[in-house]
N, C-alpha and C positions, 0 to 999 in steps of 0.2 A: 350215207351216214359216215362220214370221213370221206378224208383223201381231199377236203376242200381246203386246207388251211395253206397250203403248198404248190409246188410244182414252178418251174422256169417256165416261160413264154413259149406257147408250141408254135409261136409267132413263123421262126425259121426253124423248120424240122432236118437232124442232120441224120445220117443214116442211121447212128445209134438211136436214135428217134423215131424211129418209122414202127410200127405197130398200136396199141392200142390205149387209148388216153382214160384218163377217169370219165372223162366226161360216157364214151361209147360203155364205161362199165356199170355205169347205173344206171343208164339207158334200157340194159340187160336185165340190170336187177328191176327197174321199175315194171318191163313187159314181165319177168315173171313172177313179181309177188300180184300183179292185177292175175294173172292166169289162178295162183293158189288159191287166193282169196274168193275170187269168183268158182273156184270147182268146190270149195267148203261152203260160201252163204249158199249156193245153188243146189249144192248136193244132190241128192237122190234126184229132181228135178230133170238135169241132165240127162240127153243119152252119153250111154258108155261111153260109147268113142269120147264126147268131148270131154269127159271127166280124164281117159288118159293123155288126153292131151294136152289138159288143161294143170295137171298134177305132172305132166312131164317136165312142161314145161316153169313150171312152181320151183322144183329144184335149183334153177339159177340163183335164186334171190341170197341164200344164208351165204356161203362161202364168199361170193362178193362183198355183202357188205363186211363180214370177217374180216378181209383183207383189204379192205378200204380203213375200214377203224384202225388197222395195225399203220396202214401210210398217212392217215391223218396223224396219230401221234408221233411216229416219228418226226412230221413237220410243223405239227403246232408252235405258235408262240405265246400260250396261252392254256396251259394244259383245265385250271379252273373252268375260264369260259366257255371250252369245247365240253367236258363232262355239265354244265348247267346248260348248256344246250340241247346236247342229249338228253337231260332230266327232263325238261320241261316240256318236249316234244313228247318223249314216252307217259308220261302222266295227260297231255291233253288229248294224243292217240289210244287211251288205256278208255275212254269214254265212248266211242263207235269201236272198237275195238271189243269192249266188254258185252255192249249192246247187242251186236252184229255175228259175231265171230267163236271168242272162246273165254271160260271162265278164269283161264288163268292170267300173267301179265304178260305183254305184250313183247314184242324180240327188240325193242329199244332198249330195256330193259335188261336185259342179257347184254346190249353190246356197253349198257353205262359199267355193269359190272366187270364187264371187260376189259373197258378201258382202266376201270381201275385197278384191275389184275397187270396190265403191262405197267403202270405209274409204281405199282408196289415192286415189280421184278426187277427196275430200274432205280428205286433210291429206301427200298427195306434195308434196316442195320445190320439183317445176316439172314442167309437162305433159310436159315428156322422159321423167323419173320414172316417171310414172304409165305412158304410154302404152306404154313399155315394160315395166311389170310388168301393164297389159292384155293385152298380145301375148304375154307368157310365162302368164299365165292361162287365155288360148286355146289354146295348145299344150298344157298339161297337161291341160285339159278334154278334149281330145282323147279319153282312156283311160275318159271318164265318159259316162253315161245323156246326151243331149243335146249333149254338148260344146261347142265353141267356140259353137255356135247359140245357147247357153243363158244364156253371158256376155255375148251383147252384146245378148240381150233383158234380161235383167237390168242392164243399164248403159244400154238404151236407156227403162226404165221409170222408172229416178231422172230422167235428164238430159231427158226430153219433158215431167216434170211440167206440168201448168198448160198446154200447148200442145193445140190441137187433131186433134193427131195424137198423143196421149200412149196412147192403147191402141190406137190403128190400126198407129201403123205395129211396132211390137213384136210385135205378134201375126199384124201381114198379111206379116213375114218368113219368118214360120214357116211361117205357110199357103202361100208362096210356095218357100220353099228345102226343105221334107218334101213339099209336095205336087204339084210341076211335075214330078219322077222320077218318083212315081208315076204322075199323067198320061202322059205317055208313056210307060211302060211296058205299060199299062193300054191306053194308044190300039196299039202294037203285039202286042196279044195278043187285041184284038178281032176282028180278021177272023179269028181261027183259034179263036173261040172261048174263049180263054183269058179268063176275068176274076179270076184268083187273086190280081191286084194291089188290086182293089177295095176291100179292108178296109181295107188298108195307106192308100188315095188317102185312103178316107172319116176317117181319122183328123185331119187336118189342115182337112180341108175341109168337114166339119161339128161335127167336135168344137171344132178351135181356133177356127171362127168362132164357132161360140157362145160363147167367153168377152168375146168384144167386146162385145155388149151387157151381158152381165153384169157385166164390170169397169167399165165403163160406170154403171151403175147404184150403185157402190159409195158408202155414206154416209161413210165414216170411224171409222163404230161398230165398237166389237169383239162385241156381242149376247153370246151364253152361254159367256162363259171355255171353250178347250178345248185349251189349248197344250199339258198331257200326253199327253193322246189322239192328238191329231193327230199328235205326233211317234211315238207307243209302235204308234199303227198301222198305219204306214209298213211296220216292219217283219213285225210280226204276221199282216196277213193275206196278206204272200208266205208266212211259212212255214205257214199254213192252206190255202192253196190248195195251195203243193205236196205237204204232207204227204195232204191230200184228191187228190190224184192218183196218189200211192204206193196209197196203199190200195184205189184202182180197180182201178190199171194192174199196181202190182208192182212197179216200176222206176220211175228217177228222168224226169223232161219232160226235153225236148230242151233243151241250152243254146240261148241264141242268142248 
């Protein structure tokens, strides 16, 4: 979800070139939202193991597209038509989405408010402005996949560009505000044997770290065009997963 509007020809790759294209990063994002999605409609279902590994590997998904949305708009030419696209995909995704998965709206949804959080930090009348349709952005996210967490990684991935903390610290929030509950949780359910927090911890703490070197890695290249896909599968394989769960089970998976 971004990062398609742009990019030079990775036709001839020159040494500044060499590392990691958009294409190989939602690649990444795509193996781990099928991993999240499938360890939630499956739930209890699972054995352990695969639920931690299915939630480990879940963590790839947010921080990539975060910082996919932040390179899409910097290369838009079309700022309109990329936010109506995003709108339309999150509202036909918000349908297997609702059905399948969770009551609230969908992380498309988070990244249209996001995008219009970087639109606003870039042409508001005065930081007053902005900072307050930031703070009303956060609030509405609230009702969304990631919420408020999700705007100010997305607002901290434009505004760190070029600094040496520009994919540290974005992503070491996340591993810190999703994965310190689950520590503790996890550390009070130990002595009694409980480690049913573990999936939930391992999401943050080895999925969202691995995007740090990853995004790290990234060339600027867009490698193999896939901006229909990426969007059209977002919502596609929740409703394959859940409809693959009906026909297991009978019944619809548990909302969360």
């Amino acid at each position: 979800m971004g990062g398609e509007e742009h990019h030079t020809s990775s036709a001839h790759v020159t040494p500044q070139q060499r590392g990691i294209s958009s294409f190989v990063l939602k690649i990444a994002a795509i193996f781990g939202m099928t991993m999240n999605h499938a360890a939630y409609i499956f739930g209890d279902t699972l054995p352990f193991w695969a639920r931690c590994v299915l939630f480990a590997g879940g963590g790839l998904t947010f921080p990539i597209m975060a910082f996919l949305l932040v390179e899409g708009y910097r290369h838009t030419s079309n700022i309109a038509r990329y936010a109506s696209r995003l709108g339309i995909f999150a509202l036909v995704s918000q349908i297997p989405y609702g059905l399948f998965l969770a009551a609230n709206l969908n992380v498309l949804f988070t990244l249209l408010m996001g995008l219009g959080v970087l639109w606003l930090d870039d042409n508001a009348r005065n930081r007053a402005l902005f900072w307050t349709g930031l703070a009303a952005g956060a609030v509405l996210s609230l009702a969304c996949d990631w919420g408020f967490l999700g705007i100010i990684m997305i607002y901290l991935f434009k505004n760190l560009r070029g600094e040496r903390t520009a994919i540290v610290a974005p992503v070491g929030l996340a591993i810190f505000a999703t994965g310190m509950p689950q520590l503790a949780e996890l550390a009070a359910g130990a002595p009694t044997g409980d480690w049913s927090a573990l999936p939930f911890a391992l999401y943050p703490l080895i999925g969202c770290s691995l995007t740090i070197p990853l995004l790290s890695s990234y060339n600027g290249q867009r490698g193999r065009p896939m901006k229909w896909f990426f969007y059209a599968y977002y919502p596609a394989h929740i409703a394959v997963l859940g409809s693959l769960y009906v026909s297991i089970f009978g019944t619809l998976p548990h909302i969360i």
